[in-house]
Backbone bond lengths (Angstrom), bond angles and torsions (degrees), N, CA, C in turn:
res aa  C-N    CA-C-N  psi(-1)  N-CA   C-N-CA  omega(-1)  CA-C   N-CA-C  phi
1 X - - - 1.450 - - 1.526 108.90 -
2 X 1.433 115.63 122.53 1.634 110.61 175.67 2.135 110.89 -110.41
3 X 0.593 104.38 -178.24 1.305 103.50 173.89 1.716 117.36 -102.40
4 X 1.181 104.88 175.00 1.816 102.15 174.91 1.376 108.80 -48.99
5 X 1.350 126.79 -70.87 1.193 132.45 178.26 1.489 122.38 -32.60
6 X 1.038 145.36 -80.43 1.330 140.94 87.50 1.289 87.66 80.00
7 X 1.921 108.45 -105.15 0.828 130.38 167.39 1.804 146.63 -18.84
8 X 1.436 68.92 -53.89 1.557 80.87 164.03 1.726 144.03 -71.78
9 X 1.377 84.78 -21.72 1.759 110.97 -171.94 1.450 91.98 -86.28
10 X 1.558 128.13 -35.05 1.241 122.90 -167.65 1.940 120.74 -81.69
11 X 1.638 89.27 -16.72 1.877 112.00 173.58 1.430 93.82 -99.31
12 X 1.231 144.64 -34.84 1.233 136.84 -158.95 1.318 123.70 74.17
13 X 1.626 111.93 33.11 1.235 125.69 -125.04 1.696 83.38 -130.55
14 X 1.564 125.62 156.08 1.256 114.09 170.56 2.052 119.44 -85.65
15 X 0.868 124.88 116.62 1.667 121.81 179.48 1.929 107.77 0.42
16 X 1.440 78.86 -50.73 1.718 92.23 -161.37 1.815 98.36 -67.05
17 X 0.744 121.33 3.04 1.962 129.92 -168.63 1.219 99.24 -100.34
18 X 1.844 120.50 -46.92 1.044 119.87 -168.24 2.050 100.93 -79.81
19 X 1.120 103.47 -60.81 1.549 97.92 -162.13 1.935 105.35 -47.56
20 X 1.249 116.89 -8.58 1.071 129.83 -156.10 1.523 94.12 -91.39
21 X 1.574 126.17 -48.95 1.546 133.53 175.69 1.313 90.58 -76.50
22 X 1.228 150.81 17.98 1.509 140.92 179.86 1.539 99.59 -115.80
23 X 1.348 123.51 -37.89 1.643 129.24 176.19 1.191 88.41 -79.30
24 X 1.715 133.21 -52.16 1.463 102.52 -174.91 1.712 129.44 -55.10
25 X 1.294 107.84 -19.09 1.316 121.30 -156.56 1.521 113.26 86.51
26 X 0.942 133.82 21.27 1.413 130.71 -176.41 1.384 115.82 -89.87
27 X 1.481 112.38 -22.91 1.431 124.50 154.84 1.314 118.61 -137.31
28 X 1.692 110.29 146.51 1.025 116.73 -160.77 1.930 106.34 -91.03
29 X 1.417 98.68 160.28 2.096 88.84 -164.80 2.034 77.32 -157.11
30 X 1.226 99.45 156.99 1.539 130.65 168.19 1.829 89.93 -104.19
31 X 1.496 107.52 148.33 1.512 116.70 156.67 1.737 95.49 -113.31
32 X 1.114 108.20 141.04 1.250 136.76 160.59 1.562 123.60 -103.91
33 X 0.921 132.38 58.55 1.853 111.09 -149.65 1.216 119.75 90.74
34 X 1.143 138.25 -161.10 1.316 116.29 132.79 1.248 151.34 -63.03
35 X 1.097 117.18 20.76 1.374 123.03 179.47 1.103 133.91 -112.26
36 X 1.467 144.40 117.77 1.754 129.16 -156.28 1.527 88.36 -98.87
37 X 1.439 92.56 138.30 1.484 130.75 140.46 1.295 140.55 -70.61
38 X 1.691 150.13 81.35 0.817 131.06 -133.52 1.930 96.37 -114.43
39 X 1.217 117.01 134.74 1.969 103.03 169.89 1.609 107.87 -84.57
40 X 1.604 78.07 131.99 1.474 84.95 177.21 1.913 144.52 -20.68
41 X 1.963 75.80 -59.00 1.645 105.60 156.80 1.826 113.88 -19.11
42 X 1.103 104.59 -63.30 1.589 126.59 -135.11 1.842 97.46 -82.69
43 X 1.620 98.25 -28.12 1.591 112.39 -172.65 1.486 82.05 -86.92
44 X 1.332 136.15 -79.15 1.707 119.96 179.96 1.264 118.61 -28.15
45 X 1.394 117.71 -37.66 1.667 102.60 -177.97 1.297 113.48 -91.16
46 X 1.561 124.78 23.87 1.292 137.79 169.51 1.329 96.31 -90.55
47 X 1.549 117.73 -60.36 1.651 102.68 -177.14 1.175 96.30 105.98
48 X 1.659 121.46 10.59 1.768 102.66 152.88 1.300 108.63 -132.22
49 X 1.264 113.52 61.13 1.838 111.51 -159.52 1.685 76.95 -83.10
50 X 1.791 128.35 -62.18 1.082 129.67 -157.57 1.661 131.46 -103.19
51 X 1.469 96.73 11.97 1.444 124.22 -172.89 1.491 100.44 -100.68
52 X 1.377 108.04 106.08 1.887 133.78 -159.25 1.549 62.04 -127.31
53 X 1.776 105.38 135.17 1.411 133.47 146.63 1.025 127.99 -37.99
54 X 1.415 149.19 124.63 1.799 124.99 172.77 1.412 97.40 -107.38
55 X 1.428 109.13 149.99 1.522 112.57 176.84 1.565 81.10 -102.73
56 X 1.881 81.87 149.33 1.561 119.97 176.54 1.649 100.69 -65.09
57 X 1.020 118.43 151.34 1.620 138.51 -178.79 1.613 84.66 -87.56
58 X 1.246 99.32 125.38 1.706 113.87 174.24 1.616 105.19 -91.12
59 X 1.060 108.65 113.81 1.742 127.43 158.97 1.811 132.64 -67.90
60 X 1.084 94.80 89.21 1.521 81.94 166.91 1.528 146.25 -32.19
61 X 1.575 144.50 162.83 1.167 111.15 -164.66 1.473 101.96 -69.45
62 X 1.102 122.88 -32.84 1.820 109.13 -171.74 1.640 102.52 -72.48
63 X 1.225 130.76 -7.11 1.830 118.21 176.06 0.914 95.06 107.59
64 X 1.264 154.48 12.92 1.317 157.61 132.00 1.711 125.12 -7.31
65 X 1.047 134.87 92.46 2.053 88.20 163.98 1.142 121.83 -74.25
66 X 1.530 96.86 143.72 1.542 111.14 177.82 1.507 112.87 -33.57
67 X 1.345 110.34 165.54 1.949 98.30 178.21 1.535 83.81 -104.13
68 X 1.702 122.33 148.39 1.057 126.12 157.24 1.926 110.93 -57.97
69 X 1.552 99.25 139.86 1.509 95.43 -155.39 1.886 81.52 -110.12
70 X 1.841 120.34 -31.43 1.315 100.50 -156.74 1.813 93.10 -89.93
71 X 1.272 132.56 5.51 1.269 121.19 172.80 1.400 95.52 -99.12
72 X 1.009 153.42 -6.49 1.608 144.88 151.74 1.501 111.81 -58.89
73 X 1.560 114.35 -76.12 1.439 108.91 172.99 1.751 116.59 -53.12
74 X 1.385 138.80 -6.82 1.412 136.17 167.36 1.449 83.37 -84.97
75 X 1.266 137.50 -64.59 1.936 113.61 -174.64 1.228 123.87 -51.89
76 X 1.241 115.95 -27.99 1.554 107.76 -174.44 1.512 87.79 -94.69
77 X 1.414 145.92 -34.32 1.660 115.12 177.82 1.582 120.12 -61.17
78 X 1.655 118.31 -15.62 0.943 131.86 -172.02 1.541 122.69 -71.28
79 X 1.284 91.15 -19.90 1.620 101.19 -159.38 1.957 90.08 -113.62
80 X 1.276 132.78 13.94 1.620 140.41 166.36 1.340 113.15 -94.45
C-alpha cells in the first residue's frame, strides 16, 4: 500500500491527478482517515505505474536542438 504522494512520484503525475482518478474511480484507494491508500496492484493496472512524461527536445528556429545550457555551466564550474 503506498500513499497519494507515493503515487504520484511513481506516474510522474501531480498528487492532485491522482486523488482525482481515485474520485473518478479510475483507481482503486482504501481511506484510512483521511488519507487514501492505494495497492500497488491497482496503480499497475492503471497503466501508468512506469510511464514518466518525456519532454520534447526543443529545436531552435533553424531545427537545431537546443544545446543543453545547465550541463555546460556544471562543466565550466567544474573545471574552477
Amino acid at each position: 500500500m503506498i500513499t497519494v504522494p507515493e503515487a504520484a512520484k511513481r506516474t510522474g503525475k501531480n498528487p492532485e491527478t491522482v486523488r482525482r482518478w481515485i474520485r473518478e474511480g479510475k483507481l482503486r484507494s482504501r481511506k484510512v482517515g483521511t488519507q487514501h491508500f492505494i495497492d500497488e496492484a491497482a496503480l499497475a493496472d492503471l497503466g501508468q505505474a512506469t510511464v514518466i512524461p518525456r519532454r520534447r527536445a526543443e529545436r531552435t528556429t533553424t531545427g537545431e536542438t537546443m544545446p543543453n545550457f545547465v550541463a555546460a555551466l556544471r562543466r565550466s564550474r567544474q573545471t574552477r
